[in-house]
N, C-alpha and C positions, 0 to 999 in steps of 0.2 A: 360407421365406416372405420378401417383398420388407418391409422394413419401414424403408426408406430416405423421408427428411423433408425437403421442398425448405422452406427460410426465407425470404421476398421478405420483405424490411423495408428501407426506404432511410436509417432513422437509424442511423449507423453502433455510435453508443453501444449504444443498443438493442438491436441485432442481433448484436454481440458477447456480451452479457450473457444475450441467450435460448441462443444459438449452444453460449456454454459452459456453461450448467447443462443442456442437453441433450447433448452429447455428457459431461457429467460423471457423467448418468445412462444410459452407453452405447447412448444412440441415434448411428445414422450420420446427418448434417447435408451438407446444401448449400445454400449462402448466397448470396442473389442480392440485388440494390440498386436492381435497375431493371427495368421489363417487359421491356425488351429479354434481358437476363441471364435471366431468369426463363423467357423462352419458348425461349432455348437450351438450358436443361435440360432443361426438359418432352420437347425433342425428339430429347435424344438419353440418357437416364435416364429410368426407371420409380420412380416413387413411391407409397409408400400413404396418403400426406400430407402436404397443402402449405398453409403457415401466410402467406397472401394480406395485404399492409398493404392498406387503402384505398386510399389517398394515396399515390402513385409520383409521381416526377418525369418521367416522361415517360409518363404514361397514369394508370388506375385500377386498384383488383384488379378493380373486378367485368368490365372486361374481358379481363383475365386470367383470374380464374373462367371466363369461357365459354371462353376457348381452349383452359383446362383440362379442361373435361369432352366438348370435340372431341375432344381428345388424347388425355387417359388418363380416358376415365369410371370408371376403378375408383379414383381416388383420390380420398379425402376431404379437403374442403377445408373449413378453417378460416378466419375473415376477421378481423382487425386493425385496429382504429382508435383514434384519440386521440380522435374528436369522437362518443363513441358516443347512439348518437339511438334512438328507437324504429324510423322509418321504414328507417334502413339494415340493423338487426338483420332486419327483416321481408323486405329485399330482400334479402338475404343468402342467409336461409332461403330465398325463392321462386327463383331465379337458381342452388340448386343446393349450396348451401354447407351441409356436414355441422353445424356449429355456429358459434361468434359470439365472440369477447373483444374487453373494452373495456379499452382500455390504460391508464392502467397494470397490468396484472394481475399477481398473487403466483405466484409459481415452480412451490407446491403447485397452484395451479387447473391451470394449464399442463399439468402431467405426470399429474395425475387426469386431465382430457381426453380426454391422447395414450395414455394406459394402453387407455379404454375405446372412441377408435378404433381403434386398433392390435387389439384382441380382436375389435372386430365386424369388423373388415380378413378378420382369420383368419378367420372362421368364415364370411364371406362367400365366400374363397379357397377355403378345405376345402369349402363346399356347392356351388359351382361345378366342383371336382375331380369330386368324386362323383357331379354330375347328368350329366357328360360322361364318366363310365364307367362309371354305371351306369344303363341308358336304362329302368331299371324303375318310376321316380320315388320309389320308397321311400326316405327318406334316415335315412341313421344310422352310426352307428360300436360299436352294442354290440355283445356276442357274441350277448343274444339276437335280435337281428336278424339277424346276420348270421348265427349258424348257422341261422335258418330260411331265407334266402336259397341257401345253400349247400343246401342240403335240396330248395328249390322251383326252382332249377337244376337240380338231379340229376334231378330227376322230369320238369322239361320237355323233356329231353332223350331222348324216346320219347313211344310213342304212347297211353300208361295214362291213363283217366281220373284227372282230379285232385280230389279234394273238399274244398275251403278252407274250414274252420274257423276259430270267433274271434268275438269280440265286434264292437257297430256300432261304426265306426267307425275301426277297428284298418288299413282296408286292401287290404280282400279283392279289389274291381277294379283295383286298383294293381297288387296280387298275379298276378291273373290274362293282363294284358296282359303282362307277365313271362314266363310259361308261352307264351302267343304268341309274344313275341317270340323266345325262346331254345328253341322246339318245331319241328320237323322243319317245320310248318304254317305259318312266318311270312309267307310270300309270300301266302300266301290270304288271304282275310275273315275280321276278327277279329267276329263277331254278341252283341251281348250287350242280355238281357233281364229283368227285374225279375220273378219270377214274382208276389211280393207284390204288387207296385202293380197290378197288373188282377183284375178280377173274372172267375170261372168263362168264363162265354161270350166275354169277350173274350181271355182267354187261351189258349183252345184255337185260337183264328183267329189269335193271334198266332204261337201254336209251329207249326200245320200248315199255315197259306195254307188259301184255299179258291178254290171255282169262282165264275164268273157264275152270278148264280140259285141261288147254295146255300141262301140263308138272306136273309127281306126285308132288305132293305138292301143286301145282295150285288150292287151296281151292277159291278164287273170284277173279273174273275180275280187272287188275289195269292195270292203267294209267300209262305209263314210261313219265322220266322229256321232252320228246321230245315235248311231247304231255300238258303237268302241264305246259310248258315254252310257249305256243299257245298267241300269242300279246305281249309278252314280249320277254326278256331274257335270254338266256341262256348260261350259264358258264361252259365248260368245262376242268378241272385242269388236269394237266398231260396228255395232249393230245397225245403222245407222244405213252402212253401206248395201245390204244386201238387196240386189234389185225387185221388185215388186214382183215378177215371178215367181221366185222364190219363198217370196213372204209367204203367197196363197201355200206353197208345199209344203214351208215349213209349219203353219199355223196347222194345214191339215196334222201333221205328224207328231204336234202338241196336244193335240186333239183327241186323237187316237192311240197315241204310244205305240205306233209302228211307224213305219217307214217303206216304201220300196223303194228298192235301189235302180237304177236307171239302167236298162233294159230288161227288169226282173217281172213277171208275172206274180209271184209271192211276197207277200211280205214279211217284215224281219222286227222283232220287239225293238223300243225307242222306250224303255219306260228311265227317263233320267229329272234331273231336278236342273231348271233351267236358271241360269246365271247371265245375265246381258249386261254389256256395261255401252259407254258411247262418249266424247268427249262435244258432241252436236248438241243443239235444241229438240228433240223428237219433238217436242208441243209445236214446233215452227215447220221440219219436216212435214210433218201430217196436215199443217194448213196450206203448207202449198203441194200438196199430192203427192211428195214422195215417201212417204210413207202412210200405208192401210190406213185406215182405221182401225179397222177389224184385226188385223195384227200391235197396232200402236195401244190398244188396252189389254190386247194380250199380255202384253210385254210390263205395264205399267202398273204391273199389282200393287209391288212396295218399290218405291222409287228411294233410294238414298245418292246423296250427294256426298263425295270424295272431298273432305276442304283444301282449296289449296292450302300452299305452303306460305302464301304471305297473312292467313287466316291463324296460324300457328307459329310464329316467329320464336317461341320461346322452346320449339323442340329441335333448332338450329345448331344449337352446340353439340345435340347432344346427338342427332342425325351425323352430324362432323366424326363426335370419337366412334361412330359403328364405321362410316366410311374408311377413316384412316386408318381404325387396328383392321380391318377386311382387305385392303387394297396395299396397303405395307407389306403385310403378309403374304398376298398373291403378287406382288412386285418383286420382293424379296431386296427390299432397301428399308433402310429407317426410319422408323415415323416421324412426319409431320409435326408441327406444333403450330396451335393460331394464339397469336398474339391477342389481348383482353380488346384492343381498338379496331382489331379487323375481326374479330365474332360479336360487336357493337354494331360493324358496316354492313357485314353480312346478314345481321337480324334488322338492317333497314330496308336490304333491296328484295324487291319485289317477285323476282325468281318468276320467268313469266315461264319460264319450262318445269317450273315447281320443285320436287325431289329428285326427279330426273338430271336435272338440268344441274342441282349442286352437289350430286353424285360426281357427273363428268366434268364440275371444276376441282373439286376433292383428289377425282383421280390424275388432273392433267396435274396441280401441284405436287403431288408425291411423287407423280415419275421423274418431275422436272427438277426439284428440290428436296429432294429426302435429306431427314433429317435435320430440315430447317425450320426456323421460326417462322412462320409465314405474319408478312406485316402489311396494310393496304397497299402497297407498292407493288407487290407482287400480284395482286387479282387483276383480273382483265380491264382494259382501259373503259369496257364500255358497262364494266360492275362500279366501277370508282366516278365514274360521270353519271351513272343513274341517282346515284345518292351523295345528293348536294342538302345541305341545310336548309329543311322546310320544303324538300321536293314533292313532298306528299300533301301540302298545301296549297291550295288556291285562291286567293285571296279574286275572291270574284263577288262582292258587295259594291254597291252604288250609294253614295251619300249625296247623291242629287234629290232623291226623291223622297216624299214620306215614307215612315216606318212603315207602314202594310204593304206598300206597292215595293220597297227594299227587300223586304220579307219573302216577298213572293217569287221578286226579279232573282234572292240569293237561290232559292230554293229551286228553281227552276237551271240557274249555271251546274248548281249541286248534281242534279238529274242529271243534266247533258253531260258531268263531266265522270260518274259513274258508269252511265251507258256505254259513253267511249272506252273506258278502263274495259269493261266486259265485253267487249269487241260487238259491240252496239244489240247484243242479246238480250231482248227487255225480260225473257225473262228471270236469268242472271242476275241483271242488274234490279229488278224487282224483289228478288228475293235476300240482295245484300242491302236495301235500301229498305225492307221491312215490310213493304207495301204488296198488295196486288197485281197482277198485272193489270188491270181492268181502272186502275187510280193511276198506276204509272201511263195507261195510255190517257187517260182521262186529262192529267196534266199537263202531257208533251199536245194534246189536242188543242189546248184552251190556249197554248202558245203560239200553235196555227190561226187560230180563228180570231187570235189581237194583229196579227201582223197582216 
């Protein structure tokens, strides 16, 4: 990664003395005295930071600043002054400039700084690699991400339905445009539709079109997405909800690769590639009846699972620099900074809304504080009380009893206290505990049958 540092300072004193405790501290330097010098490097070297004086003897930085960010917009630029004021700090910031020192400043402020642009540089760089090779917009670097990537590649790469699994939030449309993109179907219509957000009667006109005069209101003939989705794909969210009526019409039209539309005699090709996702138990729906059978394996050819976000803690910094250079940008204020102790906190909480959920804290600090260093002070009171020292621990052992009956008495809190985290979904909680479901009820049974 480029992590070369242009210096514009025209006191020559000065500019020796930053020059060499930065190259002391093995940063690579280039040292310039004047605008003129300054724009000859910009244009023929790449930088990831350039430490702008105010004051040139033949111009200003902040005219250099703009030249700067004509030239190379990926590098952050720092600004320089002896006469430090409020108003220049503020012009600084608004004209584009990463951060601000008033001169004379201490060596240590300097290289704290350059430390924490030089990391947002990275991870700016590394989330840029990733969204230009991987057009699926998931970003991350765990394995568990990336082995379910590798997983939901493999499956897109044929014509099986896919049913995406997971918690709100985790990604499941992100997921699914993925399967388009990298499915036999990409050239066609990718159709996608919420079955939860609509009620009964409009959802059925949603999935089949209907005729003129089918139903009052039926002022013209439309097309439902069964039929919009014809050579392509189709995405349906919340699969979960769609009532058992339905099920039977849709499964016929899976069936079939037609469809009739609700008042039509004829029928219309459906031939698309089916995408379901669900944030529910379908194994639980279908044992208490609400959902088919006969639909519920239609649906459950390849089943993958979405991981959450506290399954991947270490794609948290790096989900932060896509948010804030995205949402600075569409705000049209300063970027953000997260302090090393609040991207420690934030890779401890649990994130029960998942990527979702540290999206809209990402975007409520940028409107609120642009431009600032964000420190645990600033995150919501109930992110800073969820994660206390050892929260994620439960010290739930007994040293009353012998080692077997201890063993068993831990093992059995362990269970209840999974179950509970999984919002009491055994099989969720079966499947992050490595077990069966058939062992996980086996256990929770034999706890029944002592008491």
């Amino acid at each position: 990664m480029n992590k070369r540092i242009l210096l514009v300072e025209d006191d020559e004193l000065h500019r020796t003395m930053v020059a060499g405790a930065l190259m002391k501290n093995g940063h690579d330097i280039r040292c310039a005295e004047n605008l003129r010098e300054a724009i000859d490097f910009i244009g023929s070297e790449d930088f990831a930071v350039a430490l702008l004086d105010i004051r040139l003897p033949d111009g200003d930085g902040f005219e250099l600043l703009a030249q700067l960010r004509d030239m190379q917009p990926d590098c952050h630029a720092v600004m320089m002054t002896g006469e430090a004021s409020i108003e220049s700090a503020v012009r600084a910031m608004k004209d584009g400039a990463f951060d601000y020192l008033a001169k004379p400043f201490r060596t240590e402020l300097l290289l704290m700084k350059l430390a924490r642009i030089l990391a947002w540089h990275e991870l700016t760089e590394e989330n840029r690699m990733l969204r230009g090779g991987m057009t699926h917009g998931m970003i991350g670097t765990s394995r568990a991400l990336k082995n379910f990537l590798d997983s939901l590649k493999g499956a897109a790469e044929s014509e099986a339905t896919i049913l995406l699994l997971g918690e709100t939030g985790t990604g499941k449309e992100l997921a699914a445009d993925a399967v388009h993109k990298y499915g036999f179907r990409q050239d066609g219509p990718l159709v996608k539709v919420n079955c939860g957000a609509l009620p009964e009667s409009l959802l059925e006109v949603e999935l089949f079109g209907c005729v003129k005069g089918a139903y009052t209101g039926a002022d013209r003939a439309r097309a439902g997405v069964l039929e919009q989705a014809h050579g392509g794909t189709l995405f349906l969210d919340e699969i979960g909800e769609i009532p058992q009526t339905m099920q039977v019409k849709l499964l016929r039209a899976l069936q079939s690769r037609e469809v009739t539309r609700i008042g039509a005699e004829k029928t219309s090709p459906a031939d698309f590639r089916l995408v379901a996702a669900t944030h529910q138990d379908l194994d639980e729906l279908r044992q208490s009846g609400q959902i088919r059978e006969d639909f519920f394996f239609r649906l459950n050819v390849i089943s993958l699972t979405v991981p959450p976000l506290r399954a991947r803690r270490t794609d948290i910094p790096l989900l932060i620099s896509h948010f804030v250079e995205r949402l600075a940008t569409r705000h049209r204020k300063a970027p953000i900074q997260f302090s090393q102790e609040t991207l420690e906190l934030l890779q401890s909480y649990n994130f029960p809304g998942n990527v979702r959920e540290l999206e809209n804290l990402v975007e409520r600090l940028q409107v609120m504080l642009p431009g600032e260093l964000i420190q645990p002070r600033h995150l919501p009171e109930s992110v800073r009380q969820a994660v206390q020292p050892n929260s994620s621990r439960t010290q739930c052992f007994r040293t009353d009893l012998p080692l077997r009956e201890a063993v068993k008495d831990f093992e059995l809190q362990f269970i209840k206290q999974v179950l509970a985290e999984e919002g009491d979904s055994r099989t969720k909680a079966a499947e992050r505990l490595g077990i069966s479901r058939k062992t996980l009820w086996d256990k929770l049974s034999d706890d029944v049958s002592e008491t």
